[in-house]
LUMKOLNU-241364 format. One record per residue (C-alpha): residue number from 1; residue in three letters; x, y, z. Coordinates in Angstrom, 1 decimal. Each point is the difference from the previous one (the first is absolute). Last residue first. Example, Ala and Ser with C-alpha at 12.3 -4.5 7.8 and 13.67 -1.06 7.14 Angstrom:
PT num residuo   east  north     up
PT   2     SER   13.7   -1.1    7.1
PT   1     ALA   -1.4   -3.4    0.7
REM end
This chain:
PT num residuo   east  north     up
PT 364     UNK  -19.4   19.2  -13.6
PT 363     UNK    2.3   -1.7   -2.9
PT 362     UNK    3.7   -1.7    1.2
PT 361     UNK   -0.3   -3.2   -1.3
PT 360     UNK   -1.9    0.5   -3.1
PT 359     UNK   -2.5   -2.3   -1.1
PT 358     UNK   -0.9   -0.8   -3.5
PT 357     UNK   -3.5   -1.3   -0.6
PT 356     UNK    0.3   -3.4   -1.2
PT 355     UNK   -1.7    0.0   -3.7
PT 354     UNK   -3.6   -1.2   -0.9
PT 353     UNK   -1.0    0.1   -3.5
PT 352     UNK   -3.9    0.9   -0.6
PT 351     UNK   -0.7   -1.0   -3.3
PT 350     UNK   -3.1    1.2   -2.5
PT 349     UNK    2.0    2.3   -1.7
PT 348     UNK    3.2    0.8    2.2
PT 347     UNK   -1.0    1.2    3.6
PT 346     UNK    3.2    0.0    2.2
PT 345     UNK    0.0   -0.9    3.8
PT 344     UNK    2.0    0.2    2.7
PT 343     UNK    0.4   -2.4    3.0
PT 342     UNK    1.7    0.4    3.2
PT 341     UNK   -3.0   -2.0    2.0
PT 340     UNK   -2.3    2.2    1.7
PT 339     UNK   -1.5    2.5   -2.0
PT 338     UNK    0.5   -1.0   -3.4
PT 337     UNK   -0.3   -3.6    0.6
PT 336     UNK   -3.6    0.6    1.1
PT 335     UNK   -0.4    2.5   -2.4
PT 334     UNK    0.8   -2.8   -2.5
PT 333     UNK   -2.8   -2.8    1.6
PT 332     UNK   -2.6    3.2   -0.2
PT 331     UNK    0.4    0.6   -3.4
PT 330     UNK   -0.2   -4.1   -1.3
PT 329     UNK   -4.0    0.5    0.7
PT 328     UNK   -1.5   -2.8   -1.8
PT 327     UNK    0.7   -2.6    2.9
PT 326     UNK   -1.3    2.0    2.9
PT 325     UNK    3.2   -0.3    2.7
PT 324     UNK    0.7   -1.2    3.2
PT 323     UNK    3.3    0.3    1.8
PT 322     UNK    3.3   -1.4    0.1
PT 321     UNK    3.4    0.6   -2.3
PT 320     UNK    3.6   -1.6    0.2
PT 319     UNK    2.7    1.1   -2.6
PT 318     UNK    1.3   -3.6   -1.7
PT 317     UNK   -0.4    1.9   -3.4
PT 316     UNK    1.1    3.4    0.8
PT 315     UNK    3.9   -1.0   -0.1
PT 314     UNK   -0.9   -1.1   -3.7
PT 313     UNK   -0.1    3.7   -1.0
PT 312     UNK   -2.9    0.7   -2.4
PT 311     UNK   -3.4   -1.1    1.0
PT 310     UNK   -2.6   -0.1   -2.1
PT 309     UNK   -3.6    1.1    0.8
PT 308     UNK   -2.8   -0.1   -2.4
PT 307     UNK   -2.7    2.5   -1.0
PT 306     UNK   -3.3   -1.6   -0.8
PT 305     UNK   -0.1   -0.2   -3.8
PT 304     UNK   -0.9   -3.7    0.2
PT 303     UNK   -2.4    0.8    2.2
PT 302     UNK   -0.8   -0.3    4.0
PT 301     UNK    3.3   -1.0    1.0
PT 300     UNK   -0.2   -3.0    2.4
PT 299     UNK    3.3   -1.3   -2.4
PT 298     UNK    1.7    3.2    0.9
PT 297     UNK   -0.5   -0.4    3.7
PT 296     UNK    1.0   -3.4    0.1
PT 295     UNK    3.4    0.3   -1.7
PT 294     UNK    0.8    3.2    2.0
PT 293     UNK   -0.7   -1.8    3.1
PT 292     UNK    2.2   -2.9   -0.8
PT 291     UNK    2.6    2.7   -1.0
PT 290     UNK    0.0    2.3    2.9
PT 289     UNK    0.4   -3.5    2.5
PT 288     UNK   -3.2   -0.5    2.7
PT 287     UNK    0.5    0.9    3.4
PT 286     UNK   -4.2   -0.4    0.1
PT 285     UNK   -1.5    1.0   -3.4
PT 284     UNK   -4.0    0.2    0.2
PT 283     UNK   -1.6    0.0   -3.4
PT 282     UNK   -3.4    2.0   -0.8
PT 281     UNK   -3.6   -0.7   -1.6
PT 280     UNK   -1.8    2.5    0.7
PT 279     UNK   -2.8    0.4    3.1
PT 278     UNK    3.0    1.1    2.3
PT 277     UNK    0.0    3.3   -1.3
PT 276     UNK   -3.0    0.9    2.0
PT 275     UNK    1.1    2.5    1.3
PT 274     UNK    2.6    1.3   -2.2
PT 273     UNK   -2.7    0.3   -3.1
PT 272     UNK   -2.4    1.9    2.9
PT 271     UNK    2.8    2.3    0.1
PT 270     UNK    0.5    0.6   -3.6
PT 269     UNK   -4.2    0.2   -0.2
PT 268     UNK    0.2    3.3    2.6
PT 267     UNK   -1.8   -1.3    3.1
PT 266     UNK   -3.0    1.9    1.7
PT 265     UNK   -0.7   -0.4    3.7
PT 264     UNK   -2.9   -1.6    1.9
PT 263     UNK    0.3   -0.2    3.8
PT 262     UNK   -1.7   -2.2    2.5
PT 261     UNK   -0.6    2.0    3.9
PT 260     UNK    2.8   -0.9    2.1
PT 259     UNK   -0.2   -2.8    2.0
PT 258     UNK   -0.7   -0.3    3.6
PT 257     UNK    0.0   -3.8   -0.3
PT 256     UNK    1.8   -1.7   -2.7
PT 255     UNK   -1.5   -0.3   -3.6
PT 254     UNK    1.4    3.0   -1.7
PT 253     UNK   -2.0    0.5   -3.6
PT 252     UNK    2.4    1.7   -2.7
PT 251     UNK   -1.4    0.5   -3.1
PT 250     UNK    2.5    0.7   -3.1
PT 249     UNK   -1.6    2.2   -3.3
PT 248     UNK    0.7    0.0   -3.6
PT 247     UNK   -3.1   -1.5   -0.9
PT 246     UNK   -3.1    1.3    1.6
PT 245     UNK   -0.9   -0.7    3.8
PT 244     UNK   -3.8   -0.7    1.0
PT 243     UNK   -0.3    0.6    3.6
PT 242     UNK   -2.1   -1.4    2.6
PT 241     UNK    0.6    1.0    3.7
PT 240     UNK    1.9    3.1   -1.2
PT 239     UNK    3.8    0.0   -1.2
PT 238     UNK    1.9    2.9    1.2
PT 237     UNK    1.2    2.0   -2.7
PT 236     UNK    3.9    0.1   -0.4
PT 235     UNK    1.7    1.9   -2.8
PT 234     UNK   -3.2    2.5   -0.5
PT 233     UNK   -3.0    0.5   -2.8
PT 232     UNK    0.7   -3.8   -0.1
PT 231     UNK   -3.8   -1.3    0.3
PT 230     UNK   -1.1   -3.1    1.7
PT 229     UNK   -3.5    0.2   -1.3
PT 228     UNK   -2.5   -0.7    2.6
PT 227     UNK   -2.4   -2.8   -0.3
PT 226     UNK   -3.7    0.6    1.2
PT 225     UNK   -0.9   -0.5    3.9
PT 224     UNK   -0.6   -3.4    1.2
PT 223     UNK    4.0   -0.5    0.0
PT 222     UNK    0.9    0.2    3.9
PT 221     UNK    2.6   -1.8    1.0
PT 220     UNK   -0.4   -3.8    1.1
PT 219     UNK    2.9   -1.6   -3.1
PT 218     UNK    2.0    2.9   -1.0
PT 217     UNK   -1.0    1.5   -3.3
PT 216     UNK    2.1    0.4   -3.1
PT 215     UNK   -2.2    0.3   -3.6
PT 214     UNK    2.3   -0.3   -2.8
PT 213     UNK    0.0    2.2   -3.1
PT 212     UNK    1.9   -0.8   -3.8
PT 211     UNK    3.4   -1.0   -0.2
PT 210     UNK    3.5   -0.4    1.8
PT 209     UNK   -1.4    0.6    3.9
PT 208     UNK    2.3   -0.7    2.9
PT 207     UNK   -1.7   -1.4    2.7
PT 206     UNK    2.3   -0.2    3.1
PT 205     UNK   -1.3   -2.0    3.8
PT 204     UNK    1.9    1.2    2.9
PT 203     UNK    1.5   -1.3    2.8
PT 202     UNK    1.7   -3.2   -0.6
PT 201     UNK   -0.3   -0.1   -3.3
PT 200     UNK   -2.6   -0.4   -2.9
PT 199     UNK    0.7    1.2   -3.1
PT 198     UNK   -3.2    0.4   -2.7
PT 197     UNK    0.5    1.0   -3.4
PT 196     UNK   -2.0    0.8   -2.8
PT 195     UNK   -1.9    0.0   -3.6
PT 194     UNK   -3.5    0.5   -1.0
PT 193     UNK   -3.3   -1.2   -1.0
PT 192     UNK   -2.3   -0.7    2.7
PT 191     UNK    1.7    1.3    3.5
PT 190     UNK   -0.5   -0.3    3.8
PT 189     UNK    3.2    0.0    2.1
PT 188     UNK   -0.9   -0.9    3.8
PT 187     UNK    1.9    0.5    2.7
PT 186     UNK   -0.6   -2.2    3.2
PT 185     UNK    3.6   -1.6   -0.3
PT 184     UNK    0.4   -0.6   -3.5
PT 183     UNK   -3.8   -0.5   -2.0
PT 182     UNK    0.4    0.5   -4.1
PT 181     UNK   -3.4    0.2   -0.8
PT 180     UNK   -1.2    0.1   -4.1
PT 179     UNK   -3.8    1.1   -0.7
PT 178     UNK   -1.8   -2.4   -1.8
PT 177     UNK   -2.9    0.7   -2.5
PT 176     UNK    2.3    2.8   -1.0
PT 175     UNK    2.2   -2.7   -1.4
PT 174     UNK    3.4    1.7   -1.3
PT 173     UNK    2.9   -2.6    0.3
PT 172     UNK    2.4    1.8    2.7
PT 171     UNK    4.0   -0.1    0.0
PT 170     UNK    0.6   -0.7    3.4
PT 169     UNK    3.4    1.1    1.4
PT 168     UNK    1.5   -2.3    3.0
PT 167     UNK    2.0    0.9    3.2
PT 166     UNK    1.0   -1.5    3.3
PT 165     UNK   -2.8   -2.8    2.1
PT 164     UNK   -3.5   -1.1   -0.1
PT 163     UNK   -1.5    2.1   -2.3
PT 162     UNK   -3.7   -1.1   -0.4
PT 161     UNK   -1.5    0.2   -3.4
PT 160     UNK   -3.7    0.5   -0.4
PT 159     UNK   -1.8   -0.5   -3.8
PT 158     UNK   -4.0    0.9    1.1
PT 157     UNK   -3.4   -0.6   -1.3
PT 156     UNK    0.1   -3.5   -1.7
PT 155     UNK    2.5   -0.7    3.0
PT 154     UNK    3.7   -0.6   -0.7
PT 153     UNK    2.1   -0.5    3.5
PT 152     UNK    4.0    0.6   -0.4
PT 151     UNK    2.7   -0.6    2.5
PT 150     UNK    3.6    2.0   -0.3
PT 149     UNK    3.4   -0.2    0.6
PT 148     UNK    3.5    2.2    0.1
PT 147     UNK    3.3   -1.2    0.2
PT 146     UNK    1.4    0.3   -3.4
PT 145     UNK   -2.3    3.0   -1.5
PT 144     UNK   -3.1   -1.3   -1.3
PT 143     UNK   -1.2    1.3   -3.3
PT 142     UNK   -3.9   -0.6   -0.4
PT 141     UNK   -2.1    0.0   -3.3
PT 140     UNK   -3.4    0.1    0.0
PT 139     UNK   -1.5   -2.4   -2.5
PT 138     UNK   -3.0   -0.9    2.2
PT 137     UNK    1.0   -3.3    0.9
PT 136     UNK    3.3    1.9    1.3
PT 135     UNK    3.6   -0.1   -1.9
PT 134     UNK    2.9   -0.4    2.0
PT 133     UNK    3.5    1.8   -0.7
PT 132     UNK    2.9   -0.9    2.5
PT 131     UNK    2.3    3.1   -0.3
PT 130     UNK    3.3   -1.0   -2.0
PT 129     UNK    3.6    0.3    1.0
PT 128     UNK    3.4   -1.4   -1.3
PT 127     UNK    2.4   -1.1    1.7
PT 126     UNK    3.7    0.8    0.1
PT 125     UNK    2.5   -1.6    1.7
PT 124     UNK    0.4   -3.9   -1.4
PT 123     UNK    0.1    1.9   -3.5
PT 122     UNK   -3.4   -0.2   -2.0
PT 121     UNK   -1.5   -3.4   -2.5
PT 120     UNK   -3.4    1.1    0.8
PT 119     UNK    0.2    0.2    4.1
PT 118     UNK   -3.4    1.1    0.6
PT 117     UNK   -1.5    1.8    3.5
PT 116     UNK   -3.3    0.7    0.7
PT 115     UNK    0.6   -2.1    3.1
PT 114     UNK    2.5    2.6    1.4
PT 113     UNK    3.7   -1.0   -0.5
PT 112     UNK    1.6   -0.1    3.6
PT 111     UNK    1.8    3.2    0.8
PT 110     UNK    3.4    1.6   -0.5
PT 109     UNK    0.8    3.7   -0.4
PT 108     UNK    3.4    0.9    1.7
PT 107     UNK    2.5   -1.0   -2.3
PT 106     UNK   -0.1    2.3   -2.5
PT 105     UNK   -1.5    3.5    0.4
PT 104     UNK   -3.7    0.4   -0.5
PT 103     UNK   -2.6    2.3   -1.9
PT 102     UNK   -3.7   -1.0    0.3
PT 101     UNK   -2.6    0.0   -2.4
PT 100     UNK    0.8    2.2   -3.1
PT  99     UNK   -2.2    0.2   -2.7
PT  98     UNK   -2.1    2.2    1.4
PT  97     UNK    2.8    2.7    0.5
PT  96     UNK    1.1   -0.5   -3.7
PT  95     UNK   -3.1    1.9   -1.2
PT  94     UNK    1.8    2.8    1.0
PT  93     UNK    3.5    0.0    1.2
PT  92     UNK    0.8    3.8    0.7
PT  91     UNK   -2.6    1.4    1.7
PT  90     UNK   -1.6   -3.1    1.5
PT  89     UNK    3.4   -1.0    1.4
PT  88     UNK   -0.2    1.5    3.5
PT  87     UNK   -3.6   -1.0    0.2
PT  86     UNK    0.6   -3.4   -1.0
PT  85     UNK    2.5   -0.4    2.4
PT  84     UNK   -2.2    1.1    3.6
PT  83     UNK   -2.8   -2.5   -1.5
PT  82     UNK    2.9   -3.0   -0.9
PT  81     UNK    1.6    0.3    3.8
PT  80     UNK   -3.4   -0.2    1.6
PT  79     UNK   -1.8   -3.1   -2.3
PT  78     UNK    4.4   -1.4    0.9
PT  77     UNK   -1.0    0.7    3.4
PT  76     UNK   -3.3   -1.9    0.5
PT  75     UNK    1.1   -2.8   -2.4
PT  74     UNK    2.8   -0.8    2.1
PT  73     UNK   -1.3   -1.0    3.5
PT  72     UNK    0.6   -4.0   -1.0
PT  71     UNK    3.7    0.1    2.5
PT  70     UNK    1.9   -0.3   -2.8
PT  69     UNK   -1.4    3.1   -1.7
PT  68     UNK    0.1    1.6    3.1
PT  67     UNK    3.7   -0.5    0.4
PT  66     UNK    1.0    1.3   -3.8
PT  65     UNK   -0.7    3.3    0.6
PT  64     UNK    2.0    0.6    2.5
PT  63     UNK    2.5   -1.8   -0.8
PT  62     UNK    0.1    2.0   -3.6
PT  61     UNK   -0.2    3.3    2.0
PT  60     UNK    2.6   -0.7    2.4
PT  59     UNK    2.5   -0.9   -3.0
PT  58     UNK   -0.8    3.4   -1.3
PT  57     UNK    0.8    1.9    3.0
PT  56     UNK    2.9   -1.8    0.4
PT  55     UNK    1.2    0.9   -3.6
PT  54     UNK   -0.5    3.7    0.9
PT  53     UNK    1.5    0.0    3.3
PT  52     UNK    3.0   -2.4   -1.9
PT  51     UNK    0.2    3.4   -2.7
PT  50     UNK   -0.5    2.9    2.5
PT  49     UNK    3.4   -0.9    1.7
PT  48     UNK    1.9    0.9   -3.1
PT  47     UNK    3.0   -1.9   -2.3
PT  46     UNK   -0.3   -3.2    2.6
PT  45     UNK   -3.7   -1.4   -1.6
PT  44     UNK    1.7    0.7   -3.3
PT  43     UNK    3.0   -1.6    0.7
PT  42     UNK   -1.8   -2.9    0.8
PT  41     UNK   -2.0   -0.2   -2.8
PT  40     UNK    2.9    0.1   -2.3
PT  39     UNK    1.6   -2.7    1.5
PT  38     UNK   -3.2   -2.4   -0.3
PT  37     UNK    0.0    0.7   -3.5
PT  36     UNK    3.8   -1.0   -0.3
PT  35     UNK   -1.2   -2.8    1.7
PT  34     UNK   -3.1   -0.3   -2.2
PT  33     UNK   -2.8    0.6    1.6
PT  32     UNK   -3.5   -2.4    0.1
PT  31     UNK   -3.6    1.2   -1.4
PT  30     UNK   -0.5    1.2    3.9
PT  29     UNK    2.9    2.3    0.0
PT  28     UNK   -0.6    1.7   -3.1
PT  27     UNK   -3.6    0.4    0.8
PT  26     UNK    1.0    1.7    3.6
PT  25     UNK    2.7    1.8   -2.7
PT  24     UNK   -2.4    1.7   -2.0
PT  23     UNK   -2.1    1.0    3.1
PT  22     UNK    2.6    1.5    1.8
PT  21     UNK    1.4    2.1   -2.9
PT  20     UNK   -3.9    1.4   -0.8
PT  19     UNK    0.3    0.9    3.9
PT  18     UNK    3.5    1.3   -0.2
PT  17     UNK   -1.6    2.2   -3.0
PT  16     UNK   -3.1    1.1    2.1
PT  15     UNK    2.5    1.4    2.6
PT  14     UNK    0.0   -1.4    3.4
PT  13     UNK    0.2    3.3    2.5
PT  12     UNK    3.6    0.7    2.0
PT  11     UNK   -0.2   -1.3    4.0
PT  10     UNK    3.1   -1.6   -0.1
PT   9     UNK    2.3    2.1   -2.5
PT   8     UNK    0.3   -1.0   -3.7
PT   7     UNK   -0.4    3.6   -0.9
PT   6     UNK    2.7    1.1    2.4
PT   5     UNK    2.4   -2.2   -0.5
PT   4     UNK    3.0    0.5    2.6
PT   3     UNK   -2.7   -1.5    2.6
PT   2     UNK   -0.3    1.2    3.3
PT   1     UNK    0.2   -2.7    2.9
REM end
């Protein structure tokens, strides 16, 4: 049937301002309307068609998201979601972007707190993180990420760490007398005195070097021949039998059959921050109120004269917030409520004061 509006019609392209519209009130509704609130939202879903194909999209999205997460496939697409983000913020965020772990609307995030977890004194919803840190007879230090395991066999002539399972970063005594093996799934990491990390997963093993040289070799190739230098001369080199990879630099060794040959690939240090972001200590917030995680957040603070948020309208106070967040990076927890919650934000001295965005009913 046609339509007496023609730029509301069926068919007529989302806007970027219905979609900014969409996302304030998705956070609107989840945080609880008002019924004069709830009026409002429906007679801005009924004012153009493009406004409920918007919200639907965006309620989709969160579902979406939100069932692997319950079903334990979550990591894999949140590592995803975080890599295709930081890349869009680079430009404009900074050193923000490797603060920031994971960005999530309220009410979809739950899971059961890792064993690295603490409570110290927090809100029943929030959580606060910390990788299990465990230092070797050696005085290597390693960094587990929650999940992950490892065995260790000290020789006189050699300090060999099998990965068992997820993610760790080995922070490596120097002994030259004893070379340094980190073994995860017939790849072997061989270092003296430097720092790293090793990931493995279900098809791939990741080193991602911090500091100093590592030599990667997979267990039966070839290494009689000297060492080669992984060099960077392009964006991907492959990655000989035996490679030594300088800082700044990811391998990538497949482990299924008919792989493809191992990459290495330089990192710029912002994204290598991202990466391995989970290394800090950080607090998890699951449906937890604006207030409670406000309190937390500016008690984590790294320094007194860490900025502070402060939140001025009382109808922002029972807001609800999720995701994950490094403790001394306040920045990332406000463009969080920038972008997807109707809040603004005013920089006075040292205080960030959070506002409710205002919303106009009929705006596209």
């Amino acid at each position: 049937m046609p339509s007496n509006a023609p730029d509301s019609a069926a068919g007529a392209p989302v806007t970027s301002a219905i979609r900014t519209a969409a996302s304030a009130w998705f956070a609107r509704r989840d945080a609880g309307l008002s019924p004069s609130e709830a009026h409002d939202f429906e007679r801005w879903l009924s004012i153009d068609p493009r406004h409920a194909v918007a919200f639907a999209e965006l309620d989709s999205a969160w579902n979406t998201f939100g069932k692997p997460v319950r079903t334990g496939a979550g990591d894999d697409l949140v590592a995803e979601l975080a890599h295709r983000a930081a890349h869009r913020r680079r430009r404009r965020l900074g050193a923000v972007a490797a603060g920031l772990a994971v960005l999530i609307a309220a009410g979809v995030f739950w899971r059961t707190p890792p064993r690295g977890a603490t409570a110290e004194s927090l809100p029943a919803t929030a959580v606060m993180l910390a990788p299990a840190r465990r230092v070797l007879p050696d005085g290597s230090i390693v960094l587990l990420k929650d999940g992950a395991r490892i065995t260790e066999s000290f020789t006189a002539g050699v300090r060999r760490i099998g990965l068992v399972q997820g993610e760790a970063m080995f922070e490596v005594a120097k002994d030259r007398t004893r070379p340094f093996i980190v073994s995860a799934a017939g790849v072997e990491v061989r270092a003296v005195g430097t720092a790293f990390a090793v990931d493995l997963r279900r098809s791939s093993v990741e080193v991602l070097i911090t500091e100093g040289t590592v030599a990667v070799d997979q267990v039966g190739s070839p290494s009689s021949a000297p060492v080669p230098t992984a060099a960077a001369t392009s964006p991907t080199a492959p990655l000989p039998p035996a490679a030594v990879v300088e800082a700044g630099h990811r391998v990538v060794v497949a482990i299924t059959p008919s792989a493809p040959a191992p990459t290495v690939t330089p990192m710029a240090a912002a994204e290598i921050g991202e990466r391995l972001a989970w290394r800090h200590r950080r607090v998890e917030f699951s449906g937890t109120s604006l207030a409670e995680a406000v309190a937390v957040l500016n008690r984590e603070a790294a320094s007194p004269s860490a900025v502070r948020l402060v939140i001025d309208e009382a109808s922002l106070r029972s807001m609800r917030v999720s995701g994950i967040f490094q403790t001394d990076n306040t920045e990332a927890f406000v463009l969080l409520l920038e972008a997807g919650f109707g809040v603004t934000t005013e920089r006075v001295g040292s205080e960030i004061r959070l506002r409710r965005a205002p919303i106009a009913a009929g705006r596209r």
